[in-house]
NULOVO-193877 format. One record per residue (C-alpha): x, y, z; residue in one letter. Coordinates in steps of 0.25 Angstrom, whole numbers, padded with zeros to 4 digits, always signed. Layout:
N
XYZA...
***
This chain:
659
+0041-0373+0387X+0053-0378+0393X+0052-0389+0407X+0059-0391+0417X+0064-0405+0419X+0073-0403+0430X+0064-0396+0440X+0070-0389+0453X+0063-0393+0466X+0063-0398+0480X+0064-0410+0478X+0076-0408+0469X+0085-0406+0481X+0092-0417+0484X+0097-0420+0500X+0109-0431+0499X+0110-0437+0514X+0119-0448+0520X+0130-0451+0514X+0123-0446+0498X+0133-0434+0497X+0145-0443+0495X+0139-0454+0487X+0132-0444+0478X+0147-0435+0476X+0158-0443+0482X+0169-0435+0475X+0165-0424+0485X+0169-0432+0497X+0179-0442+0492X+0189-0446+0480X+0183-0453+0470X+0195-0459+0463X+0194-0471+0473X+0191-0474+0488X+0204-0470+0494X+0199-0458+0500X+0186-0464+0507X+0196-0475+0511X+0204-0465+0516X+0192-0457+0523X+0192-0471+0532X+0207-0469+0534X+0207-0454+0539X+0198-0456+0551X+0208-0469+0556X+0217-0460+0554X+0211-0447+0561X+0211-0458+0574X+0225-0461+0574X+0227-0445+0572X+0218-0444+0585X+0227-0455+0592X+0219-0468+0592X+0223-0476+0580X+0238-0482+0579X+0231-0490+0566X+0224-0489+0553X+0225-0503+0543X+0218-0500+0530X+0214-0514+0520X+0210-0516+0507X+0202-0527+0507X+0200-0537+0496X+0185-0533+0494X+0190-0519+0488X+0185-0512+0502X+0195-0506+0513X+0194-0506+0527X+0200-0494+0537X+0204-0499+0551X+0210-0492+0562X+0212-0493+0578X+0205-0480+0582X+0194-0477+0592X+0183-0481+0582X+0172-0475+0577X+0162-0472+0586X+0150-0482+0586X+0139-0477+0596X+0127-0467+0593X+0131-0453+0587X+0124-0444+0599X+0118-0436+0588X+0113-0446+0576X+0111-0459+0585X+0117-0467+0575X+0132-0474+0576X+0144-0464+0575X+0151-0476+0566X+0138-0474+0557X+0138-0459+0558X+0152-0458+0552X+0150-0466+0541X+0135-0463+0536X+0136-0446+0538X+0144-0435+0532X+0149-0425+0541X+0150-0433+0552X+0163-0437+0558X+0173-0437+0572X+0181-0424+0567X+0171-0412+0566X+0176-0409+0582X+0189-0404+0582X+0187-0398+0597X+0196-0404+0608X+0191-0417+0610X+0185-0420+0599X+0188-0434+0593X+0197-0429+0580X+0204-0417+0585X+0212-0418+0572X+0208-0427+0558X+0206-0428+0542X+0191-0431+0544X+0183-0417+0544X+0170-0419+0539X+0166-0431+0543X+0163-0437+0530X+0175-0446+0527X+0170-0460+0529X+0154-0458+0526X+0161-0455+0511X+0169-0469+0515X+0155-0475+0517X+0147-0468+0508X+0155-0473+0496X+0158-0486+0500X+0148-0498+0497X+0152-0502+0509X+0158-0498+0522X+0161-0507+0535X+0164-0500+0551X+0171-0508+0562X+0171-0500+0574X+0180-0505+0585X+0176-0497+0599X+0170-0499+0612X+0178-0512+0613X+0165-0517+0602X+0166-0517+0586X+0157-0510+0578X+0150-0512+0563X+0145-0504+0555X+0144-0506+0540X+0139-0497+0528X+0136-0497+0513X+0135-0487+0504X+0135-0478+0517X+0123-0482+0521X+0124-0491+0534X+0122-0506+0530X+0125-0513+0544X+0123-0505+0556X+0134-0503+0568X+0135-0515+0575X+0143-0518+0588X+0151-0532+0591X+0159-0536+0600X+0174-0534+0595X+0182-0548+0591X+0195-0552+0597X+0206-0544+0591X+0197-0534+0584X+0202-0517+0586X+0198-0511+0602X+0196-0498+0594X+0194-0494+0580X+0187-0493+0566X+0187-0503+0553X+0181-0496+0541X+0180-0505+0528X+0173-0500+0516X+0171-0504+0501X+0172-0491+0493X+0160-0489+0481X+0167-0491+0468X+0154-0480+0462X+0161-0471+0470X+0176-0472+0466X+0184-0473+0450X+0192-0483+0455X+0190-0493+0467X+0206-0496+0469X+0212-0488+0480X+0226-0481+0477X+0236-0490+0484X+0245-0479+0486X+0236-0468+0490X+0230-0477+0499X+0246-0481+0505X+0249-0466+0503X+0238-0463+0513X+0239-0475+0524X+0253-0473+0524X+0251-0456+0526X+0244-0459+0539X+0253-0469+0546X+0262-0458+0543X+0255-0446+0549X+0252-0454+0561X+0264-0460+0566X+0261-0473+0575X+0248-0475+0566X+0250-0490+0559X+0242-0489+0544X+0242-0502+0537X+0235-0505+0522X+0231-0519+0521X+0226-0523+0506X+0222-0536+0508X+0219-0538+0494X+0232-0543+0493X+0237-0543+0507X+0247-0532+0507X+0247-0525+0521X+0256-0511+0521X+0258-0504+0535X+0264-0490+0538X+0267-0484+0553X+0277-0472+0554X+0284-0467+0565X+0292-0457+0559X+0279-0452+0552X+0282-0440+0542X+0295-0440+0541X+0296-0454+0538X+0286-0453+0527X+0293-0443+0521X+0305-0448+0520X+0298-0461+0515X+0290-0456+0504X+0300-0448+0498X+0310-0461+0496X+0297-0467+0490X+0298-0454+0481X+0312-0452+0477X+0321-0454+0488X+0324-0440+0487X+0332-0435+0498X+0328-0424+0507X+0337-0411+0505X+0336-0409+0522X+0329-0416+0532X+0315-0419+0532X+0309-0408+0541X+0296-0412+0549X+0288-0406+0559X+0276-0408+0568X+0270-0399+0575X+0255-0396+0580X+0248-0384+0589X+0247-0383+0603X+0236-0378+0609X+0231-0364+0610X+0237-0360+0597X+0232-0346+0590X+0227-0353+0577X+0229-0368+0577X+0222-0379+0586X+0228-0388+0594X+0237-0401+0588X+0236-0393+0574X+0251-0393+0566X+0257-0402+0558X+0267-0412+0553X+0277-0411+0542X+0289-0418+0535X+0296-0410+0524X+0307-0415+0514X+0314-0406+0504X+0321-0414+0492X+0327-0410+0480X+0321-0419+0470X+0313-0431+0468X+0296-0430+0470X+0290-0423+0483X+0280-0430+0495X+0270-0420+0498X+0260-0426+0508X+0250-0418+0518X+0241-0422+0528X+0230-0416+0537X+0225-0424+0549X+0231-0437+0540X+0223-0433+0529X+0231-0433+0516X+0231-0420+0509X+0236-0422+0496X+0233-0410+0489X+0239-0401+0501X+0234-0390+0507X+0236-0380+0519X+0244-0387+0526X+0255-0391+0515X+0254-0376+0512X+0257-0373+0528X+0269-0382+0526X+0274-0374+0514X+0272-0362+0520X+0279-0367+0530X+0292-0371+0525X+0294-0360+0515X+0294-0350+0528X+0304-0358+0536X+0313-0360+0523X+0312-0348+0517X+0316-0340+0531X+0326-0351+0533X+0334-0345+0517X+0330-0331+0521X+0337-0333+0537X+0349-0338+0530X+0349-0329+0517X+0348-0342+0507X+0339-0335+0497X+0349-0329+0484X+0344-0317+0479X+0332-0318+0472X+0327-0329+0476X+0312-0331+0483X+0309-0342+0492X+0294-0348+0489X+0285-0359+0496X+0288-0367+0485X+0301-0367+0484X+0303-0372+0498X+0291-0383+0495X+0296-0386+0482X+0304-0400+0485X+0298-0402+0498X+0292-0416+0503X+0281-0416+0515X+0272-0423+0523X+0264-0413+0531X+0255-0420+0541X+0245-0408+0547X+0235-0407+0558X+0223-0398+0556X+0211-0398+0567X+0201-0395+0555X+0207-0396+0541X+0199-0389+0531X+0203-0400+0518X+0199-0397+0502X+0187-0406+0501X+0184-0419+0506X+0194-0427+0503X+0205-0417+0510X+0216-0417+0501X+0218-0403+0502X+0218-0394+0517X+0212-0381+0516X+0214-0376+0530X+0220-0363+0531X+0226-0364+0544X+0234-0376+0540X+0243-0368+0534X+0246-0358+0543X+0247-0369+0552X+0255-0380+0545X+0266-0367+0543X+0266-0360+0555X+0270-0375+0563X+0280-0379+0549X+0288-0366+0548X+0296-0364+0561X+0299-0378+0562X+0306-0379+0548X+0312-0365+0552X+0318-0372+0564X+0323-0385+0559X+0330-0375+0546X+0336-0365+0556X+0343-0378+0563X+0346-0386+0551X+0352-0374+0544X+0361-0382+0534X+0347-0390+0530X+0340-0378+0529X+0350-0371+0519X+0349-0385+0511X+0334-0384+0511X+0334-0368+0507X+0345-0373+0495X+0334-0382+0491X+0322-0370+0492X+0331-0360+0485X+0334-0369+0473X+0318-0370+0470X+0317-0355+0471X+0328-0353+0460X+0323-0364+0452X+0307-0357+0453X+0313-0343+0452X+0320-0348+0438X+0309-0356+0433X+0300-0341+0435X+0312-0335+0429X+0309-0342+0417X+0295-0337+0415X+0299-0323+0416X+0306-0324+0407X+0296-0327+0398X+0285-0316+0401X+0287-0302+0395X+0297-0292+0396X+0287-0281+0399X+0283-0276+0412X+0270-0270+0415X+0267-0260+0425X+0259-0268+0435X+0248-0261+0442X+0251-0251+0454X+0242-0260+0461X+0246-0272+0463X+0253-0278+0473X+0263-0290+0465X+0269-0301+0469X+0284-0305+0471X+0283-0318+0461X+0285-0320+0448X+0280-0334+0447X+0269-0334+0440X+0263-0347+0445X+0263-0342+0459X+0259-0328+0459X+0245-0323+0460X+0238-0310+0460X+0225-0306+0467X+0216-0296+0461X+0210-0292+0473X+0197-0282+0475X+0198-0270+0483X+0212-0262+0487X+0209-0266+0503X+0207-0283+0500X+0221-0280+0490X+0227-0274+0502X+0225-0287+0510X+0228-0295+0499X+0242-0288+0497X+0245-0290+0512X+0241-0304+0512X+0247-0309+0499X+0258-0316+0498X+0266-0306+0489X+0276-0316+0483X+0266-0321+0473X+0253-0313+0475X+0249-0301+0468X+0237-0292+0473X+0230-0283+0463X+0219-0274+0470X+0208-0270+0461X+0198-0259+0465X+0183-0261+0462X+0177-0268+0451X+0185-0272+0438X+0179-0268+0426X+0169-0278+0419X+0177-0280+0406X+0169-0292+0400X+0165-0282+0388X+0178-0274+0391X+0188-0273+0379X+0200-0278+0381X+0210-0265+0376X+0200-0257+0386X+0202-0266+0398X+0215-0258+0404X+0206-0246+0405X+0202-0253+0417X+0213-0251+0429X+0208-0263+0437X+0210-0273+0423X+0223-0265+0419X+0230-0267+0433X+0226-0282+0432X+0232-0284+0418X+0245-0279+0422X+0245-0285+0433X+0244-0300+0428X+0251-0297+0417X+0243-0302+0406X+0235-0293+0396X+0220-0295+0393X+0217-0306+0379X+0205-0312+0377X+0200-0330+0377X+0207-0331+0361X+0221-0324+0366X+0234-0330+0368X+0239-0317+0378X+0253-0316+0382X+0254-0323+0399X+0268-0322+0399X+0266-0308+0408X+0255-0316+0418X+0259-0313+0430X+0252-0321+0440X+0246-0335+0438X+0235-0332+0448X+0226-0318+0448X+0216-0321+0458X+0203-0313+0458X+0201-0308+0474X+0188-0302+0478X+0179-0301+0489X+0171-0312+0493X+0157-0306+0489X+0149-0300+0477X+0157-0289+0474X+0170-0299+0473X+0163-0307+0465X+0161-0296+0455X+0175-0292+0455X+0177-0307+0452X+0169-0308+0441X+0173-0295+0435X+0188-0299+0434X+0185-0315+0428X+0179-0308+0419X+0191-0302+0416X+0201-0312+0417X+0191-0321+0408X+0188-0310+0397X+0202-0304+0398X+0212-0313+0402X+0206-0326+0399X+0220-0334+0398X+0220-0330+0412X+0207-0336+0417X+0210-0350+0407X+0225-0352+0412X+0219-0351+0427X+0224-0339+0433X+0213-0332+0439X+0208-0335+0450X+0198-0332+0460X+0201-0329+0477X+0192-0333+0486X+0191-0325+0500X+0182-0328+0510X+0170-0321+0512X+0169-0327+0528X+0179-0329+0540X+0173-0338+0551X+0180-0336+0563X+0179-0349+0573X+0181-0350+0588X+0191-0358+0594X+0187-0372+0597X+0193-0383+0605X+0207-0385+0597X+0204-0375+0586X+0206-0360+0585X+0200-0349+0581X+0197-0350+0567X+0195-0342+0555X+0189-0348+0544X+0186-0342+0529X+0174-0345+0521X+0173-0341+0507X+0157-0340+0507X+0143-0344+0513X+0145-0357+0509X+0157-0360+0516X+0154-0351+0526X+0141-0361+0529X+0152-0373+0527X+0161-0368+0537X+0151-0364+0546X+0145-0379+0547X+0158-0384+0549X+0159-0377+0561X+0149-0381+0567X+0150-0395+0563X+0164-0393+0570X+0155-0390+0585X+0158-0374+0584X+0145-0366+0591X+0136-0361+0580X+0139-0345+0580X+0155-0347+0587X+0160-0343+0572X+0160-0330+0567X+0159-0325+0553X+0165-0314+0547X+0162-0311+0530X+0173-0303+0524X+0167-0293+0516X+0178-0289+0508X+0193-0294+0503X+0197-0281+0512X+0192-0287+0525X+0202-0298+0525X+0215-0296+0531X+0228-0298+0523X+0230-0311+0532X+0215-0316+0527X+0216-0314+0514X+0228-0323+0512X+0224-0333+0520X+0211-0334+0514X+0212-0329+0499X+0226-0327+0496X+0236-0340+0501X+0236-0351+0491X+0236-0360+0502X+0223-0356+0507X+0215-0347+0497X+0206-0352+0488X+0206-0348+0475X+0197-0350+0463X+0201-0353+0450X+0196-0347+0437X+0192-0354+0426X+0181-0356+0415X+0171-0366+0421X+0159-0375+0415X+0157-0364+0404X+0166-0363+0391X+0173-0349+0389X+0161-0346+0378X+0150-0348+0387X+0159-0340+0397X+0161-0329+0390X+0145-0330+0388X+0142-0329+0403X+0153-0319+0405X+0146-0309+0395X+0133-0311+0400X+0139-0309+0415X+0147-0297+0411X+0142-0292+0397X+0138-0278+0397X+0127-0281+0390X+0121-0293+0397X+0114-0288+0408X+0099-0295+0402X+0108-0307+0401X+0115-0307+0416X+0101-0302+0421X+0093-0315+0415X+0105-0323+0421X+0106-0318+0434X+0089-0320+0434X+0093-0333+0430X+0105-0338+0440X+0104-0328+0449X+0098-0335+0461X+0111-0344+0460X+0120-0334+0464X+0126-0334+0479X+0128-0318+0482X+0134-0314+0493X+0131-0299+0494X
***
């Protein structure tokens, strides 16, 4: 008789408390490749006071010991009693996750605009150091406070300031783990790159990096800001030389507006040249966002508009010829500076912004303004559409090339489905959507230069035990065949992906159990009949939400409309709403029951737009294709069902059914 060596209880539940969450997975809330970016955590909230208008100065030191220390001129941390939890705010913000200045972003709230959003920057700073060392300047007093291993090790104590010490400000030195990190050396060029970045996007701020290891002291301060930059990084680069003048813009929302809260907008510098390497730089609320995101996507969008109806005004386009995004963005350098009052960012470490509205918002201020300065500088603007029309050629031959290499024969492609104008393989998608009415939407919502829609009507046949010369038998599979252009082959076959049409086909189905079934009916397709497709990545799953949260106005925001794509995020959303002082109940939910409930408008914004959709990838996992096929038989084997029963007894109370 077997026994149970692991056993399952109570007591087995483990609660992590403090500061336990980061030290116990630290990859979640930071890099782990060095301490640059709990340095940096330090770094952001100086520079989150000189965003607020108090701090005209941040000096950074790399002190001989291997720790570094953070100064700035700004108010200061706050040092009294928090009125809730009694103990010292300084303390507070150091020792606790989730707790921070920049929750309340209603008209006078300290941090109308900042990086910092879940108010666990510096406890990560703390909770991986060995030690970590405050000095407060505030309330004409200075104030200590010292920690180690985020635990406090000296409690906050008050002295009388010295002669010549700051009136206002905060000291924050620390003396990163090395258990934590791969390497303790700091990238002296990232860390350059990043001082550097904020004296640029706050002009008047003075940022200066001492290394008093061997007594090197570097300062920057920029008036000119942006521009300046620019200019600067691409002599740094190549020296190449802009084909017109830089075109910048600054401009934010006044109040009152229908969509945007107050002092939202942006600032952006942008350089087209004709050779020689790009600068691609972003920021949201001076947090550096190097892998992109909404708001470099709103700034696309953006240009494309202005200089694609600038060609079309002036009937620059030969025939033949389409304008894309990218052939406007295709040589284009830019440093885009924008301000969001709540910025949704790709995990902890925001290198990436997810907010949708940034893009409408980032394009709708970026547009007319280039649109303007084109229709002013009309000889610049005919030497920029030479350059843009010159990339479309160049892409247009290059997919030239490849259809030339596809078969001569032509299929009748099904009645059904709505195509795309593209031939680009790459770039084009199709959407095998449930229902006629969500295809309806989709095809009003699609953008039809590159995304197909094929409609399917109920259920697709189950064809893991189908064979293969019986599988056009079925309408639904036929119409799918032809229209991606590839013929059914099995794991072992080399078939003929010359005729592939679209590098993406995107499985679209409700948001509930019956979608699911659809979803599981057509991998099991794809991975029995068009296994090349599944392996070389181009299948993939949408994901539409199943919740719209609606969300008053307050203070400097609008109303909101937020998008959930289950329960848990539902909860998540939920929490941070009220975390961000919204009255329990002001919100209001609404559960889309169906793809056909969303508007055309909906459905590309959440589902369809690849700046904003989320789509999942699909791919064999943890199991090899043998065990695979094993638990795909046994899911969808018509002679299984004593085995899938004994299973679902098994596993069953694992499974999360929204029905």
């Amino acid at each position: 008789m077997a026994t149970r060596k692991n056993e399952y209880s109570e007591s087995s539940i483990r609660v992590l408390k403090g500061l336990e969450p980061v030290k116990q997975r630290p990859g979640m809330y930071t890099r782990t490749e060095s301490p640059l970016h709990i340095v940096q955590e330090v770094i952001d909230n100086a520079a989150d006071e000189a965003l607020a208008g108090f701090c005209r100065e941040i000096s950074v030191t790399l002190e001989p010991d291997g720790s570094i220390s953070v100064e700035d001129d700004g108010r200061g941390i706050p040092v009294g009693p928090h009125p809730e939890e009694k103990a010292p705010v300084v303390e507070i913000v150091f020792t606790r996750l989730h707790a921070g200045g920049k929750f309340d972003k209603a008209a006078g709230g300290a941090y109308s605009f900042s990086g910092g959003l879940h108010g666990v920057g510096v406890s990560v700073t703390n909770a991986l150091s060995s030690r970590l060392e405050v000095t407060v300047w505030r309330d004409g007093a200075a104030h200590e406070i010292a920690f180690g291993d985020g635990d406090v090790k000296k409690p906050l104590l008050r002295r009388e300031a010295l002669r010549g010490e700051r009136r206002t400000g905060t000291r924050v030195r620390c003396w990163p783990n090395p258990k934590y990190f791969d390497s303790q050396s700091i990238s002296g060029a990232e860390l350059v790159q990043l001082l550097r970045s904020k004296a640029v996007l706050l002009p008047g701020l003075k940022v200066t990096l001492i290394d008093a290891r061997i007594g090197r002291t570097q300062s920057w301060h920029y008036a000119e800001g942006l521009r300046g930059y620019l200019l600067e990084s691409l002599a740094e680069g190549s020296g190449a030389q802009p084909v017109i003048p830089l075109f910048d813009g600054e401009q934010y929302v006044a109040a009152g507006h229908d969509s945007f809260a107050e002092g939202e907008g942006a600032q952006w510098v942008v350089c087209w040249t004709e050779e020689g390497p790009l600068v691609r730089e972003s920021y949201v609320n001076l947090i550096p966002t190097t892998a992109g995101g909404t708001h470099e996507s709103g700034l696309r969008e953006g240009l494309f508009g202005a200089v694609k109806g600038f060609v079309e005004m002036h009937g620059l386009l030969p025939k033949g010829i389409k304008l894309l995004p990218e052939d406007v963005f295709a040589r284009a350098s830019f440093v885009l500076s924008a301000r969001v009052l709540d910025p949704q960012f790709q995990g902890q470490i925001k290198e990436r912004l997810n907010s949708r509205d940034a893009l409408r918002l980032v394009s709708t201020l970026s547009r007319p303004q280039l649109e303007l300065w084109l229709n002013q500088h009309v000889d610049w603007g005919k030497r920029l559409a030479e350059l843009v029309i010159r990339q479309a050629q160049a892409r247009s031959r290059a997919a030239q090339k490849v259809e030339k290499r596809k078969s001569s024969g032509v299929a009748v492609l099904p009645g059904k489905l709505t195509d795309c104008e593209s031939t680009d393989l790459a770039r084009n998608e199709l959407f095998l959507v449930e229902g006629d009415s969500a295809g309806g939407s989709a095809k009003m919502g699609r953008d039809k230069e590159f995304q197909a829609i094929l409609p399917l009507r109920g259920k697709v046949l189950n064809t893991w035990d189908a064979e293969r010369d019986r599988l056009f038998a079925n309408n639904e599979i036929h119409d799918i065949a032809v229209a991606i252009g590839v013929d059914p082959h099995g794991p072992g076959d080399e078939p003929d992906l010359s005729g592939l049409r679209y590098g993406k086909i995107a499985i679209l189905s409700d948001a509930d159990v019956d979608g699911s079934h659809i979803q599981v009916l057509l991998l099991t397709l794809f991975f029995r009949h068009f296994p090349k497709l599944v392996e070389r990545g181009h299948v993939c799953i949408a994901r539409p939400p199943l919740f719209r949260v609606d969300v008053p106005a307050q203070g400097k925001r609008p109303l909101r409309k937020l998008y959930c794509l289950d329960e848990a995020e539902l909860h998540h959303v939920e929490e941070k709403l009220r975390k961000d002082g919204i009255r329990e109940g002001a919100w209001s939910i609404s559960r889309f029951k169906g793809l056909g409930e969303m508007n055309a408008e909906q459905l590309w914004e959440t589902t369809m737009n690849p700046d904003t959709r989320r789509l999942l990838p699909v791919s064999l996992g943890a199991l090899d294709r043998g065990a695979t096929e094993q638990r795909f038989t046994m899911l969808m084997g018509k002679g299984e069902a004593a085995s899938r029963r004994a299973w679902l007894e098994e596993r069953g109370n694992e499974a999360e059914v929204d029905i």
